[in-house]
N, C-alpha and C positions, 0 to 999 in steps of 0.2 A: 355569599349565601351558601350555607349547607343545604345539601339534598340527598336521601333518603328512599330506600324502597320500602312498603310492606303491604301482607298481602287485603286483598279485601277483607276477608273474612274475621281480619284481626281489630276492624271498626266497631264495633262494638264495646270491645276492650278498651279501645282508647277513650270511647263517649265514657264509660262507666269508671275509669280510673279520673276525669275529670270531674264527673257528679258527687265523686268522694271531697271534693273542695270550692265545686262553683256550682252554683245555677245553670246549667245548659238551654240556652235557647236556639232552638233552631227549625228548620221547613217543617211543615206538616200538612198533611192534606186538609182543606175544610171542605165539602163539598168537592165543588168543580176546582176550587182554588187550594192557590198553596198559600199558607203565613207562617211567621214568624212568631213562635212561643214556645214557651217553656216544657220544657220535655222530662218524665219522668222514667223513660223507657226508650233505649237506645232503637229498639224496632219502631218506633212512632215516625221515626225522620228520614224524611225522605228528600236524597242527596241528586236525583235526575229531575228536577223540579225543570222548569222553563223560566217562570220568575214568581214571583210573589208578590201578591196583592199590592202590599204596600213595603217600602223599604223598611231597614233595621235603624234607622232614622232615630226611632223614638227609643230606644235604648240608649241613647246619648243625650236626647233634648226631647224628653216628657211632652205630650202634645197641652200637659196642664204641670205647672211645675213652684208649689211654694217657695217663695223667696224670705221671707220672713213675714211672725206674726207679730199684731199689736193689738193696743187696750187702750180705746179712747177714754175711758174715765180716769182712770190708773194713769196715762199717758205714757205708758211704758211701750217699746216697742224690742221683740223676742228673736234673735238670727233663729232661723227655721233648719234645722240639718235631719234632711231626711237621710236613714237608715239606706246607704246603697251596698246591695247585695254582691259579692264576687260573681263576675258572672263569665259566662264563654259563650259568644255568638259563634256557632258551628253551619258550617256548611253556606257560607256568605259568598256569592259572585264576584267577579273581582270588577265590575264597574260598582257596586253597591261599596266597595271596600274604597275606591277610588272619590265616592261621594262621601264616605267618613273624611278623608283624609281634607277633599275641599271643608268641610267645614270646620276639622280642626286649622285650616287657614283662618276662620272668620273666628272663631271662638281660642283661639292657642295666638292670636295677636297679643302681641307682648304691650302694647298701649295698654289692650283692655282686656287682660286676661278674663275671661268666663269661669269664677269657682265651684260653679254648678256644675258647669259640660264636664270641666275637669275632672271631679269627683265620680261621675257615670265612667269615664274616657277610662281612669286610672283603675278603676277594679274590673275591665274589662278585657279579654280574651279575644283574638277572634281567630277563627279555623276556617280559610275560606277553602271553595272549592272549584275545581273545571266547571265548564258547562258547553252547551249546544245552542247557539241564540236562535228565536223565537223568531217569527217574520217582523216583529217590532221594534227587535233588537237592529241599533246602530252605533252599538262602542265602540267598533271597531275607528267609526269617524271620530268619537271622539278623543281617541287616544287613551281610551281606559277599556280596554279590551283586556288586559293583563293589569296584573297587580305586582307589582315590586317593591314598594316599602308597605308598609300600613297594616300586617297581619302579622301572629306569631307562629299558624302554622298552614299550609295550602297547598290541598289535595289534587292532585291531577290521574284521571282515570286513565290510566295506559293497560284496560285490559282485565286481568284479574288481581291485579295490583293498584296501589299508588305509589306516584311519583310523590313525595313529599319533602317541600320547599322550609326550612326553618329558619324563624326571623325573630325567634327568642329563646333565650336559656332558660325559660320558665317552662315554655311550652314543650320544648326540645329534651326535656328532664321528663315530663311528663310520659310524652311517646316512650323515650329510650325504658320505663318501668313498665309499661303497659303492652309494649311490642317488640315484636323479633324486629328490630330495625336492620335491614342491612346495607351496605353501599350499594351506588346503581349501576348496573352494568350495560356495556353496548348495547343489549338488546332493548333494554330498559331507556334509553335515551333515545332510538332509532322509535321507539312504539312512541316515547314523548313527541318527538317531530311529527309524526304522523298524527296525531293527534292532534299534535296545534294545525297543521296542513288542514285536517276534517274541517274544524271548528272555522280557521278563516274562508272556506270553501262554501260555508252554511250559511253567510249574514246573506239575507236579502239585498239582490243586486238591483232593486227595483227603485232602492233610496239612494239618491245620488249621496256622491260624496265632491262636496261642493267645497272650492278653494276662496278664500281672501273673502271670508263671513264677516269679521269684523267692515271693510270697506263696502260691503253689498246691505249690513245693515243702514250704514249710514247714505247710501246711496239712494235708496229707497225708501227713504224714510217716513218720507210722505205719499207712496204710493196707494191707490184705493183697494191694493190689498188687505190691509190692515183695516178697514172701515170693511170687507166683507169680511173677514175672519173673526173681528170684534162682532160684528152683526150674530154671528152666531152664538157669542157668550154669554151663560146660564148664569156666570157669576157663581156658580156653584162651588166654586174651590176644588174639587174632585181632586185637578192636576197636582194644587200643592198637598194635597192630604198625603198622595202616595207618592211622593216624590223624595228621593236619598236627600236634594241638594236643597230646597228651601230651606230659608231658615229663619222667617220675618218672625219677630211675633209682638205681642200686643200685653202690656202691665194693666190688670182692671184687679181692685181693693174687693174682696169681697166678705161681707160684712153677716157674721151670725146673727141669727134671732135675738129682737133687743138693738143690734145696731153696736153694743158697746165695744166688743171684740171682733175682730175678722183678720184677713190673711191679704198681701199681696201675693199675686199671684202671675205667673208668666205664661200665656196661651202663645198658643198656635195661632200664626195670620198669614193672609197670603196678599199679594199687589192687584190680583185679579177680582179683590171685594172692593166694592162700592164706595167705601166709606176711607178704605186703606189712606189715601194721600189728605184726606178731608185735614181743616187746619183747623186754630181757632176762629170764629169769626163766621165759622160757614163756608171758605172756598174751598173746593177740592181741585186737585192740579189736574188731576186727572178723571174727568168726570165721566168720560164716555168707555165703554167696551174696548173701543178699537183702542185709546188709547192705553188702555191697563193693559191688554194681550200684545200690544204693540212691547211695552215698557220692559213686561215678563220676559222675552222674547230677546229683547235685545240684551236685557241683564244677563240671562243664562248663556246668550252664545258671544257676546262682546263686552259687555260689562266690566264683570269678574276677570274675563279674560285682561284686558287690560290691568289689571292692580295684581292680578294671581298668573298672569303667561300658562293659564291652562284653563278652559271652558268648565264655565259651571255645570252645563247641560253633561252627563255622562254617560248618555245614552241607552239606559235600560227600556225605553221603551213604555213606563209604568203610564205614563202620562196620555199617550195614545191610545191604551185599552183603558182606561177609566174617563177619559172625555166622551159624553153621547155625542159632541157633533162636530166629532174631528179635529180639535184645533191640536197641534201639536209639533213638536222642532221638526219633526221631519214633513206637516206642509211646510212650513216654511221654506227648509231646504229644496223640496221640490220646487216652489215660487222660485227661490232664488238658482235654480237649476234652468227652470222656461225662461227667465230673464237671459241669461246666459247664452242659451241652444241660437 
């Protein structure tokens, strides 16, 4: 890995020499919140965010996504190739970069390659950046605290500079036209450690950091906590809406006026609706609350783990400020923390 000094002030220059060839999407204030969109003005972006509403998720997997169209009279059926724009997701946290990378695990499976995800994945950029975690924040448990492979270029605030990390000769070509690039020096690498020293200093010590989650999900698995945590579920989806790592979704035909022609189409689904496990015939596997937040729950922190040796959950924390009534990995963890004490 190449690394790189420049100074703050020359961020701009870099956003504007990338807008000369891609879409920039990146933080923005909305209100009280920050999201993710397209930006036509390097001053729009704002790089000290805490998190964002919802992850950069749907820049890879469209929360509504045509697969192809057809014509029941004609009986023809059309590959659908939507127009994807070069893009550069700028200013990305590196658990949100760590929830791309799980899902190019689910979607970059050589069985089933996904030529949709692919086509978003391959004209895209990403610039991630430091950060300060939020009291929600727990990547640090999950091991996606840091980002190592899955970007091409990732900014670290040491100051009135960036430390910057280069993980492509695309991106790396870019900066070196845009910026006084220079090597880093002592002081530069001493303000780095300090920096990461702050950042691990800041995670909320209030969330435990709980050992051998895989054997505690199973251990408990019928515990009646999961019948009060379920009790509490709106079914509202909330969690997976803004969530980097879901990635269920649901094929429904939808059909234009007249009926003759229409579109398949790929939505967004989550395990925590109602209907998600329903079969034909009427049974659903999972009929109750507890047992859908139970399901979610162990998939994200045992599951995945199992088949991928790294938790689906990556700890941004998104899930816990967007649920009204609390359900979220880190009760969990604290349950499996009181079990433990």
């Amino acid at each position: 890995m190449l690394y790189r000094v420049i100074d703050k002030g020359e961020l701009p220059a870099l956003v504007n020499a990338f807008m000369e060839r891609y879409e920039v999407v990146a933080p923005v204030k909305r209100g009280s919140k920050y999201v993710f969109a397209s930006v036509a003005d390097a001053a729009d972006i704002q790089l000290d965010y805490p998190t964002t509403a919802a992850s950069p998720k749907k820049y890879f997997m469209p929360a509504r996504e045509t697969l192809f169209e057809f014509d029941a009279v004609a009986n023809e059926v059309t590959d659908f190739a939507e127009e994807v724009r070069p893009r550069v997701l700028f200013g990305v946290h590196a658990c949100d970069i760590n929830g791309i990378l799980n899902l190019n695990r689910v979607f970059e499976d050589p069985r089933y390659p996904d030529p949709y995800y692919a086509a978003h994945k391959n004209a895209t950029l990403i610039v991630g950046v430091s950060c300060m975690p939020s009291e929600f924040c727990f990547c640090n448990l999950m091991d996606s605290e840091e980002a190592r492979p899955g970007y091409d270029l990732f900014l670290t605030d040491i100051g009135d500079k960036y430390l910057v990390s280069i993980g492509s000769v695309v991106a790396a070509n870019i900066l070196e036209g845009a910026c006084d690039v220079r090597d880093a020096t002592d002081e530069d690498r001493i303000a780095f450690r300090a920096t990461t020293r702050a950042r691990q200093d800041a995670f909320n010590d209030s969330i435990p950091d709980v050992q051998e989650i895989p054997m505690l999900m199973d251990a408990f698995h019928e515990d009646g906590f999961w019948d009060e945590l379920g009790g509490r579920c709106l079914s509202c989806n909330a969690c997976a809406n803004v969530c980097p790592t879901c990635y269920c979704f649901d094929i429904r035909d939808t059909l234009d006026p007249g009926a003759a022609t229409g579109r398949r189409e790929r939505v967004w689904d989550a395990c925590t609706s109602p209907q998600f496990a329903m079969v034909a015939g009427g049974h659903n596997f999972r009929p109750t609350p507890a047992e859908r937040v139970r399901h979610r729950m162990y998939h994200k922190l045992n599951g995945f783990l199992s088949k991928h040796d790294r938790s689906l959950c990556v700890g941004c924390g998104r899930c816990a400020i967007a649920c009204k009534v609390d359900i979220s990995p880190i009760e969990v963890l604290k349950f499996f923390d009181r079990k433990g004490a």
